[in-house]
C-alpha angles and dihedrals in degrees: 000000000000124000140230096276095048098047084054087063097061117092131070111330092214117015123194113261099059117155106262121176110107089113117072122164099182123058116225087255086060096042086055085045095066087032100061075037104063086043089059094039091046098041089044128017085035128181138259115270113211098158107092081192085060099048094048093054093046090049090067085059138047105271104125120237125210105204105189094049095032089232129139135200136199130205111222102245086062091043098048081038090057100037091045086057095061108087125266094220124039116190111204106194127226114206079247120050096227084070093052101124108208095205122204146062107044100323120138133211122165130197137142135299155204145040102253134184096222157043121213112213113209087188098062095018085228118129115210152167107293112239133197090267094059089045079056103045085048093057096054097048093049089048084071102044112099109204098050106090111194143021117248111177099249104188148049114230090221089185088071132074112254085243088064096030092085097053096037090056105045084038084069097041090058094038096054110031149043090206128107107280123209128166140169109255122217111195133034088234086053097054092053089041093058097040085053099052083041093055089046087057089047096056104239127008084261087048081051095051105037095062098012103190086176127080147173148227124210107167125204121232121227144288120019091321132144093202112210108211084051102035096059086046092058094045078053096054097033084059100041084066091247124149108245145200113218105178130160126224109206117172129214114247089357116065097353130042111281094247127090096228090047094043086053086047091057091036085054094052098046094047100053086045089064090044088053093047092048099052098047089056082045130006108218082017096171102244132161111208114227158197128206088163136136144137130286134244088238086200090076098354092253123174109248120204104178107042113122089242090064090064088042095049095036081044089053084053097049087064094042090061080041090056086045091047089227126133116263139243105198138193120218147139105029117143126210086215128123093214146000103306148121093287083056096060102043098045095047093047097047111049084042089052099055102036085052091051092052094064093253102168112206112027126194140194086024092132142047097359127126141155109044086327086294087109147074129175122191095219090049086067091053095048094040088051084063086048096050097048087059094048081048089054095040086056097050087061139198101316111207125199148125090281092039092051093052101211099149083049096046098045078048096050083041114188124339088009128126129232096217100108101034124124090230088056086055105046092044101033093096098040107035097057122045104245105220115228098198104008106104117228098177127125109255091249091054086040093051087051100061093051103277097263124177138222097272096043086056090045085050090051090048087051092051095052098046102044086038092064118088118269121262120208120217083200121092109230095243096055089040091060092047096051089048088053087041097047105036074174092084116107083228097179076084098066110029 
């Protein structure tokens, strides 16, 4: 029989919404810099405006409209009036409470990413066109590992028409997890579609937006630039009364300045464009701000997603939200690699690590993504999952107390004693040290025993179980069979 100090001890070691923020890049002086930036480069430079929603909305304030060059400015007590009205905590809901992400402050939560083209097959070594059954397969994997936090919809079924390619998405979301599930949408019919299936699972469109366990994405495109296509889909969403990303992809060199502190400059800007834009077709409108950016093979202009300025530059951002007060969409753990390798690890794990410690809420792409952000790969969840649990453990810091520091146990051990067998080893001994899932401890002997097997072969065992294992629908049968009459648009071969 176990005590009471040993029973405390049970649970998750690590659980998503630590407090990050002990690593800070910029200085506060430099925070208040870009910021008295973005308000001249905003009041003055501007952005095009090509959304006619938009401009409708801006003409009823005082955002001044320049009709011959289709650029619009904002004076900054419009602009700090608009952004002041967006929420300062944003709650996205998992089906199961234990998956409700408080988003704000420095809190951090990680999960996947996309959407990419293609799925990388360490079994075969093929890499291919990703289909609805891999975005399946993803979901339920993901469902398992512990220290991803959310779903975000990672890849594009390239078999299906766009016009099916929303509902079929979020259909599988809400078919193979209980966590938070958020997606890029693609058509306006889409958007409605999916709100309307989400609002049927939810029991009633209040019951919808009262816990929504559905999101959206609607990115920006740079620099200084209101999209059409997207910014109507954002007024959509912000309307609708669903919670929605609104991040900027500035490039260095490419569509920002080359330099960090000028691409954080333009990612600053087009985001808060995007925020603006949001509250006036909603005041309150549920958003998270947000960064895709990252800096540019200047050779070809490629987008790179693992080099060590996209975590400075995602962990910059991450102050700036915090300055704003306003919840954060985050960019982290992309690797450059073709395949599972070194460059894999290190890239991941160090752009996760930094954008976690510097308190980013919501990170994406922080699983599972590889080659310019094109690619996903089932083993690199797995062993992102591993990655992630030890950023997670790095951000909840060293805790010091009268029960961390040990006095009563140390003065009882006394001198050339050992703590094994102490009560406070054994109350402490799960929570205190991160437990790695995949990461192998053995002693070579014992490791050669037992086949020599590395870390991706391990992964690859993880995937096979889990994916081996019959599929559980979240879905009761009942609700299954009325979505499938209600949305002939599911591809429903996939869930007979």
């Amino acid at each position: 029989m176990r005590d009471k100090a040993d029973r405390a001890s049970d649970g998750p070691t690590f659980p998503g919404g630590l407090e990050g923020g002990t690593f800070r890049p910029l200085t506060e002086a430099d925070v208040k810099r870009i910021h008295e930036a973005t308000v001249e480069v905003l009041s003055e430079v501007g952005f095009e405006v090509h959304s006619q929603q938009a401009l409708d909305l801006f003409k009823q304030t005082d955002i001044r409209y320049d009709e011959s060059k289709g650029v619009a400015r904002v004076p900054e007590k419009t602009l700090m009036e608009l952004v002041g009205r967006a929420p300062k905590e944003v709650v996205l809901y998992g089906r199961e409470e234990r998956h409700d992400l408080h988003l704000g402050g420095k809190r951090v939560y990680f999960g996947p990413g996309g959407t990419a083209l293609n799925m990388l097959d360490i079994q075969t070594g093929t890499c291919r066109r990703a289909q609805l059954k891999d975005l399946i397969d993803v979901i339920r994997l993901v469902d398992k590992l512990d220290h991803v936090h959310f779903m975000l919809l990672p890849t594009y079924p390239n078999e299906l028409p766009q016009e099916r390619v929303d509902v079929n998405r979020f259909f599988a979301g809400l078919m193979y997890t209980t966590k938070h599930v958020m997606g890029g949408v693609y058509t306006s019919e889409g958007i409605d579609r999916v709100i309307a299936m989400a609002e049927q699972v939810a029991g009633s469109p209040e019951a919808l937006r009262e816990r929504p366990f559905i999101s959206m994405i609607t990115c920006g495109i740079s620099p200084l630039r209101l999209d059409g296509k997207y910014g109507d889909f954002m007024i959509q969403v912000a309307r609708a009364g669903i919670p929605v990303s609104v991040p900027s992809e500035p490039m260095c060199g490419a569509t920002s300045p080359v330099t960090l502190a000028g691409n954080l400059l333009i990612q600053n800007c087009d985001t808060l464009i995007n925020v603006l834009t949001a509250q006036l077709a909603r005041p309150g409108a549920p958003l998270l701000c947000g960064s895709v950016a990252t800096s540019t093979d200047l050779r070809d202009l490629k987008y790179l997603g693992g080099s060590v300025e996209s975590g400075l530059i995602n962990a910059g951002a991450a102050q700036m939200a915090q300055f704003y007060g306003l919840p954060y969409y985050a960019t982290a753990g992309i690797s450059d690699s073709k395949t599972i390798d070194v460059q894999c690890g290190y890239e991941a794990a160090i752009n996760n690590l930094m954008v976690g410690l510097a308190g980013a809420n919501f990170i994406h792409d922080a699983a599972g993504l590889m080659e310019f952000a094109m690619t996903v790969c089932l083993e690199k969840y797995v062993t992102d999952n591993e990655i992630l649990g030890m950023a997670m453990r790095a951000i909840k810091g060293i805790e010091v107390n009268d029960e961390s520091l040990a006095m009563k146990t140390i003065r009882k051990v006394g001198p050339a004693g050992n703590f094994v067998g102490a009560r406070h080893t054994r109350r402490y001994m799960r929570t205190e040290h991160y437990v790695p899932t995949l990461s192998d401890r053995d002693s070579r002997n014992d490791w050669e025993k037992k086949g020599s097997i590395d870390a991706l072969q391990r992964a690859s065992g993880i995937v096979q179980e889990i994916l081996g294992a019959e599929a559980s629908p979240i879905l009761e049968a009942g609700m299954r069979s009325r979505l499938l009459e209600a949305f002939p648009e599911i591809a429903k071969e996939h869930y007979q």
